[in-house]
C-alpha positions as CSV (number, residue, x, y, z in Angstrom):
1,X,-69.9,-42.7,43.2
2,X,-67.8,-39.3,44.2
3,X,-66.9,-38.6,47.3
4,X,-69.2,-35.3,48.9
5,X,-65.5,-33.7,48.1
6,X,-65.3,-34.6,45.0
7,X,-68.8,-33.9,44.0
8,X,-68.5,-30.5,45.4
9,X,-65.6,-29.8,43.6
10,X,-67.1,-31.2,40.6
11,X,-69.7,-28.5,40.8
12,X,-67.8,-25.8,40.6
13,X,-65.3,-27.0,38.3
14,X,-68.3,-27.7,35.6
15,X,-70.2,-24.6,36.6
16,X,-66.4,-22.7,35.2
17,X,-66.6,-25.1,31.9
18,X,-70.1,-24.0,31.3
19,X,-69.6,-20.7,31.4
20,X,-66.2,-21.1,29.4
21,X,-68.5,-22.6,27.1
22,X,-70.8,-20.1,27.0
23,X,-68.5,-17.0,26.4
24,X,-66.9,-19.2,23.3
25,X,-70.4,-19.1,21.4
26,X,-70.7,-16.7,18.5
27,X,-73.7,-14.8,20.0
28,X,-71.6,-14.0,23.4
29,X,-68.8,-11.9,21.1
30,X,-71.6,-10.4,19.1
31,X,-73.1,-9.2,22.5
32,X,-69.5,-8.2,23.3
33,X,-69.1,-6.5,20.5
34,X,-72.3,-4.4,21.0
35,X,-71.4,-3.6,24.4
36,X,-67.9,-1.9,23.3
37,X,-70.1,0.2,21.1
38,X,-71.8,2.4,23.5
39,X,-69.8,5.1,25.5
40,X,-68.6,4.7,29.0
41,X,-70.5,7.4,31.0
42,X,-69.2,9.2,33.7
43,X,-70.8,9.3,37.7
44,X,-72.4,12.6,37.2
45,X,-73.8,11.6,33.7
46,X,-75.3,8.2,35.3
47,X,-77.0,10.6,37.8
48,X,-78.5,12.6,35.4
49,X,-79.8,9.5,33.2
50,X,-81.2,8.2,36.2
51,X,-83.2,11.1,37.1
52,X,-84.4,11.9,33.6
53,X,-85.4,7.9,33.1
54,X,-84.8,5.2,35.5
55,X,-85.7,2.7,33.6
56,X,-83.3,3.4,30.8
57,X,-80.6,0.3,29.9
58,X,-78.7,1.4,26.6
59,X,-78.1,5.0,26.2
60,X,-76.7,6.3,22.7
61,X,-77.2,9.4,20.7
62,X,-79.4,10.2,17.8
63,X,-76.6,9.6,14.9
64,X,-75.3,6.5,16.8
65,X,-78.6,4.9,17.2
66,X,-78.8,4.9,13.1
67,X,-75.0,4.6,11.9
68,X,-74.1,1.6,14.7
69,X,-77.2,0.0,15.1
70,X,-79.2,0.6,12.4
71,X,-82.4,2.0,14.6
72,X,-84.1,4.8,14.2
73,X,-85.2,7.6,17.0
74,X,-89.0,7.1,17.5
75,X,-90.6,10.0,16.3
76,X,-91.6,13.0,19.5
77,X,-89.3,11.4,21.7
78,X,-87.7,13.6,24.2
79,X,-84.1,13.1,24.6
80,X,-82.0,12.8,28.1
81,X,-79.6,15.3,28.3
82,X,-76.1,14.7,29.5
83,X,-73.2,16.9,30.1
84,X,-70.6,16.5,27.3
85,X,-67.2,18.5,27.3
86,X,-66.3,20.8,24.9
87,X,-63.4,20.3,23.8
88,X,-60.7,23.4,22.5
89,X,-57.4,23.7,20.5
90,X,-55.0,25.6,22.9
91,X,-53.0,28.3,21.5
92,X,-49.4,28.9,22.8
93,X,-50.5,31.7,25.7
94,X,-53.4,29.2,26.8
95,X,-50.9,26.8,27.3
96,X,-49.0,29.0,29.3
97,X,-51.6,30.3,31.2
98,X,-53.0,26.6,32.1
99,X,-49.4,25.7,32.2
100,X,-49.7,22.7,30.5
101,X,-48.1,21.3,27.4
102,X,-51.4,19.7,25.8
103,X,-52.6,20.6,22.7
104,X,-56.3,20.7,23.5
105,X,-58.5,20.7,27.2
106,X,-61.7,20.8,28.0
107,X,-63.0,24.2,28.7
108,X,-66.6,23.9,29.3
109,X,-69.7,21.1,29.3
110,X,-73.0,21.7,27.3
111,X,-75.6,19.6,27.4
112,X,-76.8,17.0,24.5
113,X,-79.3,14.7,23.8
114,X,-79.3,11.1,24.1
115,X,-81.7,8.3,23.8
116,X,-82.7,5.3,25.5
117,X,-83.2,1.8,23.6
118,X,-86.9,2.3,24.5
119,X,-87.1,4.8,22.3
120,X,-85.8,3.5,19.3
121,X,-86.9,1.1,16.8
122,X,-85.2,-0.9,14.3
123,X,-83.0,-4.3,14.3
124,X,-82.5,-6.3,17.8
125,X,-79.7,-5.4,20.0
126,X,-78.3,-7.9,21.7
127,X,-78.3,-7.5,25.3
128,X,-77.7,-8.8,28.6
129,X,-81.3,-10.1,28.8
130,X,-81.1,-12.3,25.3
131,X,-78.5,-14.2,28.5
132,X,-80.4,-14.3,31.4
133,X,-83.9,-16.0,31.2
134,X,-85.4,-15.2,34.2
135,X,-88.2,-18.0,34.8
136,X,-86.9,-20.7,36.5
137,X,-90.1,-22.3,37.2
138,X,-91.4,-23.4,40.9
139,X,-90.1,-26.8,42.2
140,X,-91.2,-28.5,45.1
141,X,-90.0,-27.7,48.7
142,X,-88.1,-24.6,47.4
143,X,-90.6,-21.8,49.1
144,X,-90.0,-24.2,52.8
145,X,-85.8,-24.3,51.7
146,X,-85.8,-20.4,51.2
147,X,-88.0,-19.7,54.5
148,X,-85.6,-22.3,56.5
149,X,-82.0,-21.0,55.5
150,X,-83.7,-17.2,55.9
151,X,-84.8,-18.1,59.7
152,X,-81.5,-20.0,60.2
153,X,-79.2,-17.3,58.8
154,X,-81.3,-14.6,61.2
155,X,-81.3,-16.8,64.2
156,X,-77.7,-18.2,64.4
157,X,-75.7,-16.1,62.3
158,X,-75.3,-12.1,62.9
159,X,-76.4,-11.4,59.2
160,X,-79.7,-10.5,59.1
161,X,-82.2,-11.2,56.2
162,X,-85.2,-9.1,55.6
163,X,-87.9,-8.3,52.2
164,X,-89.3,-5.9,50.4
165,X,-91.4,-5.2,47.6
166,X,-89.5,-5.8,44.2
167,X,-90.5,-2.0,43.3
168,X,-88.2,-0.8,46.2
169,X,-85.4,-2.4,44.8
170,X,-84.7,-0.3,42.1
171,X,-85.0,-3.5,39.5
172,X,-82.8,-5.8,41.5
173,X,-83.9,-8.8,42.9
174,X,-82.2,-8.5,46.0
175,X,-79.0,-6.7,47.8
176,X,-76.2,-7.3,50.5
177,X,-75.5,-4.1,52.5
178,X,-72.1,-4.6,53.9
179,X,-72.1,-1.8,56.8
180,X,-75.1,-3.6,58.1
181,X,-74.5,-6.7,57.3
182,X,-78.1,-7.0,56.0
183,X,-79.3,-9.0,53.2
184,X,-82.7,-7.7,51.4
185,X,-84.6,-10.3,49.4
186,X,-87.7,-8.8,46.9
187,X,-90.9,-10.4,48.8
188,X,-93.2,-10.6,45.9
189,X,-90.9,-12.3,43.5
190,X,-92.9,-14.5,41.8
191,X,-90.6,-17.4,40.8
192,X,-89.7,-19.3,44.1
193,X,-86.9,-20.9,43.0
194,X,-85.4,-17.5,41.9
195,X,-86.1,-16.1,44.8
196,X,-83.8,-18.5,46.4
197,X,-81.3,-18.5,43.9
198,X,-81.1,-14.7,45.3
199,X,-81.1,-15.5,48.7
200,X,-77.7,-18.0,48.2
201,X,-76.5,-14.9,46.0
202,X,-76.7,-12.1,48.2
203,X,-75.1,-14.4,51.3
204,X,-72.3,-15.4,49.0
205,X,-71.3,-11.3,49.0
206,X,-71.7,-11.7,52.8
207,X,-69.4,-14.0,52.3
208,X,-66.8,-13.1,50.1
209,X,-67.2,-9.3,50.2
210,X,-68.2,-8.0,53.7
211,X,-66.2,-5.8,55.3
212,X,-63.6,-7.6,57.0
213,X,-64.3,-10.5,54.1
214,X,-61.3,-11.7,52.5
215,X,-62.1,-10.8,49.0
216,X,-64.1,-7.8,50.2
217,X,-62.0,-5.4,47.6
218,X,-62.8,-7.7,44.5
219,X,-63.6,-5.5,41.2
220,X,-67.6,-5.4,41.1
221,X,-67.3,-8.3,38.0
222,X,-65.4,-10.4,40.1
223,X,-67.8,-10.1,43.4
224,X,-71.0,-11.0,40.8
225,X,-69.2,-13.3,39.2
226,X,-68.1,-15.1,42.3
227,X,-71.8,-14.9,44.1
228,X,-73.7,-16.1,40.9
229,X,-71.2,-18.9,40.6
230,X,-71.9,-19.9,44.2
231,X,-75.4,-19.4,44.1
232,X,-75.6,-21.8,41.0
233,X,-73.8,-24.3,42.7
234,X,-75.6,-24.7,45.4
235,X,-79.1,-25.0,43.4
236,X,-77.1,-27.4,41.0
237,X,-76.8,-29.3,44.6
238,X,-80.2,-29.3,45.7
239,X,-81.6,-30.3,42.2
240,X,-82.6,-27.4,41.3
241,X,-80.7,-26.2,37.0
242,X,-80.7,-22.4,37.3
243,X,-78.4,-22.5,34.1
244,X,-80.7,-20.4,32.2
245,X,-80.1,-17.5,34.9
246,X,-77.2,-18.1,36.4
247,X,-74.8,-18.5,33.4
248,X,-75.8,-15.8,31.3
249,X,-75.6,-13.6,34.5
250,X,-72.3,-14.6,35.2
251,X,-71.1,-14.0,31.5
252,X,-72.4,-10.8,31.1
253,X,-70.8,-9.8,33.7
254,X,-67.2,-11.5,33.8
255,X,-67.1,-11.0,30.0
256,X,-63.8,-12.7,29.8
257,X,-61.8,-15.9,30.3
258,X,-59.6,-14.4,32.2
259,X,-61.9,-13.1,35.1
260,X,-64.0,-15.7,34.9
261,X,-61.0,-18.4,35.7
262,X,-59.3,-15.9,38.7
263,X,-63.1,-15.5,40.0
264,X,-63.7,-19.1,40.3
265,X,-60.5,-20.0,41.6
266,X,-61.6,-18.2,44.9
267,X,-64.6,-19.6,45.7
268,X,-64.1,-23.1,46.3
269,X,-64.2,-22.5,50.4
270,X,-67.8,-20.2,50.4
271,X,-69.4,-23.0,47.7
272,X,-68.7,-25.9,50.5
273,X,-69.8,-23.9,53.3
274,X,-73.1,-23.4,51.9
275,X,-73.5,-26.9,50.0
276,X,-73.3,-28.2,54.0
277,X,-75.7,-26.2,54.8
278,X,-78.1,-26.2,52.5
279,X,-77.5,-30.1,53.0
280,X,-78.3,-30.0,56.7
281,X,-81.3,-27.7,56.1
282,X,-82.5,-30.4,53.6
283,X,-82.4,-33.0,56.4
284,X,-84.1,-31.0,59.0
285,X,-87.1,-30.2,56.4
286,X,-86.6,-34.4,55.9
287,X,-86.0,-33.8,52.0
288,X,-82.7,-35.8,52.5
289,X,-82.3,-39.2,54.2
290,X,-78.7,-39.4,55.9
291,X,-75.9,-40.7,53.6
292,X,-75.2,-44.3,53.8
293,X,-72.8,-46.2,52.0
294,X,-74.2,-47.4,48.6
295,X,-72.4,-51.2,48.6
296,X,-73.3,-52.4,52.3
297,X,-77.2,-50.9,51.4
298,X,-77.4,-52.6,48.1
299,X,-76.4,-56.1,50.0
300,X,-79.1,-55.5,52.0
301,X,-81.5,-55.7,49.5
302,X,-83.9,-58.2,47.8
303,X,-83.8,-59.1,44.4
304,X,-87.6,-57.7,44.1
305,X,-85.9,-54.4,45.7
306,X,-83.0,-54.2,43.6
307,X,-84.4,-54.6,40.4
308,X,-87.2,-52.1,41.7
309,X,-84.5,-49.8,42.5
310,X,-83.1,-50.3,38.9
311,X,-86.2,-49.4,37.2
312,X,-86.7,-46.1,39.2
313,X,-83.0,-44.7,38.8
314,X,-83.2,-45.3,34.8
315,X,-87.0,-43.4,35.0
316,X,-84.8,-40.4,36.8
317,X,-82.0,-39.9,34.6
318,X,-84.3,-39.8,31.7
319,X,-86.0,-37.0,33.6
320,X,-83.0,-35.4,35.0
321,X,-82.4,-32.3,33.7
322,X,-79.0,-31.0,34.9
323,X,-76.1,-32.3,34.0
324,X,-74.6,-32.9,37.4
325,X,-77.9,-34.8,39.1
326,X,-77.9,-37.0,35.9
327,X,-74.2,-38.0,36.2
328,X,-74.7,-38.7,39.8
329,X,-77.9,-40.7,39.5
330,X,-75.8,-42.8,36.0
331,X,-73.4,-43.5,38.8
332,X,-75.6,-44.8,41.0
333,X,-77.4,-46.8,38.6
334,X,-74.2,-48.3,37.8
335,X,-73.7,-49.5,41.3
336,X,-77.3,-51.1,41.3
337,X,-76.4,-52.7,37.7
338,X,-72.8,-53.8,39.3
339,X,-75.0,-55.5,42.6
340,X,-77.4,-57.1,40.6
341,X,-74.3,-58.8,38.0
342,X,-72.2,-59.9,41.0
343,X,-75.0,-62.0,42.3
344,X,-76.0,-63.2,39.3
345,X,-72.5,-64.6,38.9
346,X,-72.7,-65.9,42.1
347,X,-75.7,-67.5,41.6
348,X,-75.2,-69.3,38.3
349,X,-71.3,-70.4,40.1
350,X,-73.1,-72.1,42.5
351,X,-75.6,-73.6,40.2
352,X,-72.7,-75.0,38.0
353,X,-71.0,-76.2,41.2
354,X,-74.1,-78.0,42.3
355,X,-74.6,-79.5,38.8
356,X,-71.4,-80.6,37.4
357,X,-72.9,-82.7,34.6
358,X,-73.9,-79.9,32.7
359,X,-71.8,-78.6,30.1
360,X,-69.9,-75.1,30.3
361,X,-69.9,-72.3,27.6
362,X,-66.5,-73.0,25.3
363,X,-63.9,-69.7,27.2
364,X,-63.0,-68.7,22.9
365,X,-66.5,-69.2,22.1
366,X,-68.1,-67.1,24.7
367,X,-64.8,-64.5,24.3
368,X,-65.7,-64.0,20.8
369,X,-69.5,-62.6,22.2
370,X,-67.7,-60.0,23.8
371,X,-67.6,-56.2,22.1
């Protein structure tokens, strides 16, 4: 079996593979692709978006919605207007009266309309959604987890953890706010074990990005990147796949190799600290018995208990369903499988020392049985 080390390691080494993995597949670079389509809006335009819809997601205009994406404008929509520069050839006394050597400037904004996906019909567009499936489903002893590291993180740390209502939140499911040092969870969030998965999230960025945190001046897709990554590891730990979430979300926003690898590379300290926690918060709640070493408890055993043992640990890696907790629990079942051969050995040894008259197996015979 690994080493706690080397199984933390491990965890964040395969969560970088997966998501490798993920940003190789055909669907990622069509999403990719679709994201490089629409325009780059500035501050004061996001403002105005906001205000006009707050729900909107993918803006584009009218001709763009039908020549890019092949949708069409849903008949009595009302556009969102935006501020877009108008745009003038300079003749030779503008230039010297703007002093400037460019051939055109912008000498004025005028306001066009856009639309909103919502307001569109027509083929799919892939999206950051078609990665991030947000049911995780509830798992046992995840709400008394949560409610644990929240009360330890407000009582011995000076981070302080608070909810509100998921409709206050502006459509996030949670937030770190550095010049308080507060995290805010989304109280009615329906999926416990998502509501979690936040919680881990938002004190990675406590973390890794507060304001005297080391990697506090990170560009925004390498702080989600790096407190996604965590937060999957540490469910990975507990049990608990978020894969479904947690990879899409950390494509989507990494969106390359390149970010994804530097990312990753920094965040081996923060994963630890918050797998030994989460481990010793597991052990207070008694959902963890105290780490004992596998050979001298095995020894200890019956052969009734071995073989019991056995049976269970191939019933869980059949039900297993993340990668990591199945290759830890095959490892283990190996050990049981390595026990109950050695004194099986030992056993039929003894057997043909106490009975000499009996004949042994022919060595080339019984080699040739081997595979």
């Amino acid at each position: 079996m690994p080493t706690k080390e080397e199984w933390k390691k491990q965890l964040v080494d395969n969560a970088e593979q997966q998501i490798l993995n993920l940003t190789d597949s055909d669907k990622f670079k069509n999403y990719l692709n679709t994201v490089a389509k629409f325009h780059r809006y500035s501050a004061r335009n996001i403002d105005l978006i906001y205000s006009q819809n707050p729900e909107a997601t993918q803006i584009a205009g009218f001709k763009q919605w039908k020549n890019d994406f092949n949708r069409s404008v849903n008949k009595g929509e009302k556009g969102i207007r935006i501020a877009a520069p108008m745009i003038k050839k300079l003749t030779p006394e503008d230039q010297k009266r703007l002093d400037t050597t460019k051939e055109k400037s912008i000498v004025g904004y005028r306001y066009i309309p856009v639309f909103d996906i919502s307001q569109t019909s027509g083929e799919p567009v892939l999206s950051a959604k078609d990665f991030v499936k947000e049911n995780l489903a509830d798992h046992k002893n995840v709400t008394n987890l949560y409610n644990e590291l929240k009360n330890y993180l407000n009582n011995n740390t000076d981070i302080k953890v608070s909810e509100k209502r998921l409709s206050e939140l502006g459509g996030a499911k949670g937030y770190f706010q550095p010049s308080t040092n507060e995290i805010v969870i989304g109280s009615d969030e329906p999926d416990n074990a998502l509501k979690l998965e936040t919680l881990y999230h938002e004190y990675a960025h406590s973390q890794l990005h507060g304001l005297t945190s080391e990697f506090k001046d990170r560009p925004r897709a390498y702080q989600e990147t790096q407190a996604e990554a965590v937060a999957y590891v540490a469910m990975q730990n507990i049990g608990v796949d978020t894969s479904n979430y947690s990879l899409g979300y950390v494509a989507t926003w990494a969106k390359d190799k390149a970010v994804i690898h530097s990312a990753l590379s920094e965040i081996q300290q923060v994963s630890n600290k918050v797998i030994e926690l989460s481990d010793g918060l597991t052990k207070q709640l008694g959902l963890q018995e105290d780490p004992k070493e596998p050979e001298h408890d095995l020894k200890k055993l019956s052969a009734h208990d071995l073989n019991k043992s056995y049976q269970g640990l191939q019933q869980q890696v059949q039900q297993a369903t993340s990668p990591q907790q199945k290759a830890q629990l095959k490892n283990q079942l190996n050990d049981v499988h390595q026990e109950i051969s050695d004194r099986t050995q030992k056993q039929l040894k003894a057997f043909a020392e106490e009975n000499p008259e009996i004949k042994q197996p022919d060595p080339e015979y019984d080699q040739s049985l081997k595979r």
